[in-house]
C-alpha positions in Angstrom: -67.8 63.3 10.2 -69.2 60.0 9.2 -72.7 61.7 6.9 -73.9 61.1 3.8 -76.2 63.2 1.3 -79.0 60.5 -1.0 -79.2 62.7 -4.3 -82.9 62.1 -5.8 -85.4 64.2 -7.6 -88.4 65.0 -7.1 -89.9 62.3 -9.2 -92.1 59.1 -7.4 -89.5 57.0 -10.0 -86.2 58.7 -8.8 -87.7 58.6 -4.6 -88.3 54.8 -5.3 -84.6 54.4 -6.6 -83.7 56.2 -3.2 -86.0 53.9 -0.6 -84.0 50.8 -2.5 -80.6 52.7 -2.1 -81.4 53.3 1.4 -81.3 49.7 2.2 -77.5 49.7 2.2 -77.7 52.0 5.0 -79.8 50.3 7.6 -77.3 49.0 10.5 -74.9 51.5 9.8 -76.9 54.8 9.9 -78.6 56.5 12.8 -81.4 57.8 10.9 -82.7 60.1 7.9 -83.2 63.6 7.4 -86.0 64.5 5.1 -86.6 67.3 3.0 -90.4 68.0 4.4 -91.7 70.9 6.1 -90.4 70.5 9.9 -94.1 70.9 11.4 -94.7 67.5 9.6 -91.9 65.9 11.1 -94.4 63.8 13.9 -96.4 62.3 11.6 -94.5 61.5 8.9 -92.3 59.2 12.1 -95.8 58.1 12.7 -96.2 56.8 9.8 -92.8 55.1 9.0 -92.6 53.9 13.2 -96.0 52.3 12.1 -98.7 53.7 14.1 -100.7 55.3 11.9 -101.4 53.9 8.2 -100.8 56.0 5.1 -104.3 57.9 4.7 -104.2 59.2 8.0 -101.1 60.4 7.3 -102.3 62.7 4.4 -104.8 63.7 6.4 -102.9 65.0 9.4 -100.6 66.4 6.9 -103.4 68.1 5.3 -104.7 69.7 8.4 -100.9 70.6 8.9 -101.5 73.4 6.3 -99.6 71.5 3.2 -101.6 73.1 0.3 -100.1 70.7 -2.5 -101.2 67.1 -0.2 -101.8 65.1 -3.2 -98.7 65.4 -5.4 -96.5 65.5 -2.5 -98.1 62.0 -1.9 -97.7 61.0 -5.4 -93.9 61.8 -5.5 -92.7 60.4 -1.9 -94.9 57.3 -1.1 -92.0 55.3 -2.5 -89.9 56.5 -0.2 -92.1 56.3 3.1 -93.1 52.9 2.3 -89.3 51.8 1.9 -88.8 53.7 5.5 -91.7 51.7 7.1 -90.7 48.9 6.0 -87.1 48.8 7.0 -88.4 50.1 10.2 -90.7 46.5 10.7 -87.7 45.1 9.4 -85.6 46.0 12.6 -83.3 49.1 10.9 -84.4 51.7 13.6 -84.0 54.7 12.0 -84.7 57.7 13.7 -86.5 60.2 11.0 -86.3 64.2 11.1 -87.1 66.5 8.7 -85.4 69.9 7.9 -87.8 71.7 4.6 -89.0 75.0 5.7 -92.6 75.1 7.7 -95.3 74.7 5.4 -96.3 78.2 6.0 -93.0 79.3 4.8 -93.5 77.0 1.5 -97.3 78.1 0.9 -95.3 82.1 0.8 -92.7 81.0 -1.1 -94.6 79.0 -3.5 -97.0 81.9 -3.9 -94.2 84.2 -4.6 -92.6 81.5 -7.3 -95.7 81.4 -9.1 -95.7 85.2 -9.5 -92.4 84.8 -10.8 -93.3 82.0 -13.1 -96.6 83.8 -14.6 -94.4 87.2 -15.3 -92.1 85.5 -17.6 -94.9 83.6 -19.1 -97.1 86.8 -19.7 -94.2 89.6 -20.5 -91.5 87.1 -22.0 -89.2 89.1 -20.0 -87.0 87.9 -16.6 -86.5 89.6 -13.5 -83.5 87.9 -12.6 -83.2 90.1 -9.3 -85.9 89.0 -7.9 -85.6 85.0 -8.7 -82.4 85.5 -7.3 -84.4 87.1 -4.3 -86.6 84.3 -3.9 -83.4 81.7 -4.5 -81.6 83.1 -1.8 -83.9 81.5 0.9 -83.5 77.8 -0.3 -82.4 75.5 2.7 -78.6 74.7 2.9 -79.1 70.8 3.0 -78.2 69.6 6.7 -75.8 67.6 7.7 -75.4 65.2 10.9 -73.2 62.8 12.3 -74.4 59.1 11.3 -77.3 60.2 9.5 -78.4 60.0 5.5 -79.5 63.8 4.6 -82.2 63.3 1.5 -81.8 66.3 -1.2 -83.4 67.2 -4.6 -80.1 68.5 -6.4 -76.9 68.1 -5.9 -75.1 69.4 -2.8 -72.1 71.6 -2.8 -70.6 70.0 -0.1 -66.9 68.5 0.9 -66.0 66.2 3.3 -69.3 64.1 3.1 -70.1 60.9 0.8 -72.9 61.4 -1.9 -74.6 59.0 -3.6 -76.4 60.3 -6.8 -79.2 57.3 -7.5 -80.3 59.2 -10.7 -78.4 59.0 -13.6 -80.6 60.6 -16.4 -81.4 64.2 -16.9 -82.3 66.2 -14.8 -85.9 68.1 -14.9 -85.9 71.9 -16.0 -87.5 72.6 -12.4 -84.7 71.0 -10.1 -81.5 73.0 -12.7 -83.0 75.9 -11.0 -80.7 77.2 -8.9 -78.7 80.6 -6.9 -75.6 79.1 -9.0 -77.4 78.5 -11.7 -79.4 81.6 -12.5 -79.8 82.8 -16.0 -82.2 83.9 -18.5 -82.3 80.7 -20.3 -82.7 78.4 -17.2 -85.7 80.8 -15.5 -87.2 80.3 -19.2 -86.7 76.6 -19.3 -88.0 76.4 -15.9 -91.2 78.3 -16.9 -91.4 76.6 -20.2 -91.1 73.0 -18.1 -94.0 74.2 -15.8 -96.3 75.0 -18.4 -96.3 72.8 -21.4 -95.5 69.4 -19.6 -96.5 70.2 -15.6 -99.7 71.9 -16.2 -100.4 70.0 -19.1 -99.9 66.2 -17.5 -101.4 64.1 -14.8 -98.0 63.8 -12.6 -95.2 65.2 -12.4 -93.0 61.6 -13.7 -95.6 62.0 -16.8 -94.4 65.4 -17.2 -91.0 64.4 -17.5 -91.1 61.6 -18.9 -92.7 63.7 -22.2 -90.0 65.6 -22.0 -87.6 63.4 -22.5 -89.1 62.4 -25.3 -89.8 65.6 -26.7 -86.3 66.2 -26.5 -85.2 63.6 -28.5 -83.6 62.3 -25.4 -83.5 57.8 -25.5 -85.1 56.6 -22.3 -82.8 53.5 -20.7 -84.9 50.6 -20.7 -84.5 49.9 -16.9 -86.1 53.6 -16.4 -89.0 52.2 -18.8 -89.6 49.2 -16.9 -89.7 51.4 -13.4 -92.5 54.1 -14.9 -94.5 51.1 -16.0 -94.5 49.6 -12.6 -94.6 53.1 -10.9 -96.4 55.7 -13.0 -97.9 54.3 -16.0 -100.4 51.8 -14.0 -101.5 54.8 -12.5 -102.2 57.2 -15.2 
């Protein structure tokens, strides 16, 4: 099978490092599979074919039932502009998008955050039922000729992947079925609180993080938040 999985947080930087990547694919990929809520799927085509512009897309995707419009927005437009413009630029890509309904991820969200205020109120870890709520994540799809998009790192063989971030990886994406622990349900909770809750975006979030965390931030990663995030905080 001739697939490949694009490995890029969920950061607006780290999406904008995958619409550039992406460009190496146009002519010899059918299309794109997206990690949005499936009942999305029309518009967000709509949008990248052309023929609607960017604010009616939030708005359809609003009325689609997406409860979280605006930082969604925040985090991909990068990467639907880079879509619609390789479109207009002749690449033809078909676009589909495999996330769970957004139904599915107001429940599941709800149930996270129930998770996530536990730990931060008892200090103590359920780990049964993360690992119950872990258990429904989508197995990232795979299809013949086409680019599959993913937050974290598949576990899959047989397939190319192409890993455009090469820093650290945020608290919130280490979460994971294989991953599961005390320590990285606490980090995750920790993450969510101090520097989520406590910043205007989530690359400003991590980006405090890193430097909390004594970690040196590569110049080039600089020179992308001041173009991408820091002109809009």
């Amino acid at each position: 099978m001739i697939a490949w999985v694009l490995v890029a947080p969920r950061l607006r930087i780290a999406r904008f490092l995958a619409g550039t990547a992406l460009s190496g694919f146009a002519g010899k990929s059918r299309g794109v599979l997206l990690p949005y809520p499936r009942d999305i799927e029309e518009h967000v085509r709509d949008f990248v074919y052309g023929i609607i512009e960017w604010r009616r897309l939030l708005e359809k995707v609003k009325r689609a039932g997406m409860s979280y419009v605006r930082s969604w927005a925040w985090i991909e437009e990068p990467l639907l502009g880079k879509l619609r413009l390789l479109h207009e630029l002749g690449a033809g890509f078909d676009v589909r998008c495999y996330g769970p309904s957004t139904m599915e991820l107001f429940q599941l969200t709800g149930e996270i955050l129930k998770l996530v205020f536990r730990v931060r109120v008892t200090g103590k870890v359920d780990l049964e039922s993360w690992r119950r709520i872990l258990k429904t994540e989508i197995k990232i799809p795979l299809r013949e000729g086409y680019v599959t998009f993913s937050s974290v790192q598949p576990k899959i063989h047989g397939v190319e992947v192409i890993d455009v971030w090469k820093y650290p990886i945020p608290p919130t994406e280490k979460l994971s079925l294989e991953t599961l622990s005390q320590d990285t349900v606490k980090n995750y909770v920790s993450y969510m609180f101090d520097y989520i809750i406590e910043s205007k975006n989530v690359d400003e979030a991590y980006l405090k993080w890193l430097n909390d965390k004594g970690m040196e931030v590569p110049e080039n990663l600089k020179k992308l938040a001041k173009l991408l995030v820091l002109k809009d905080i």
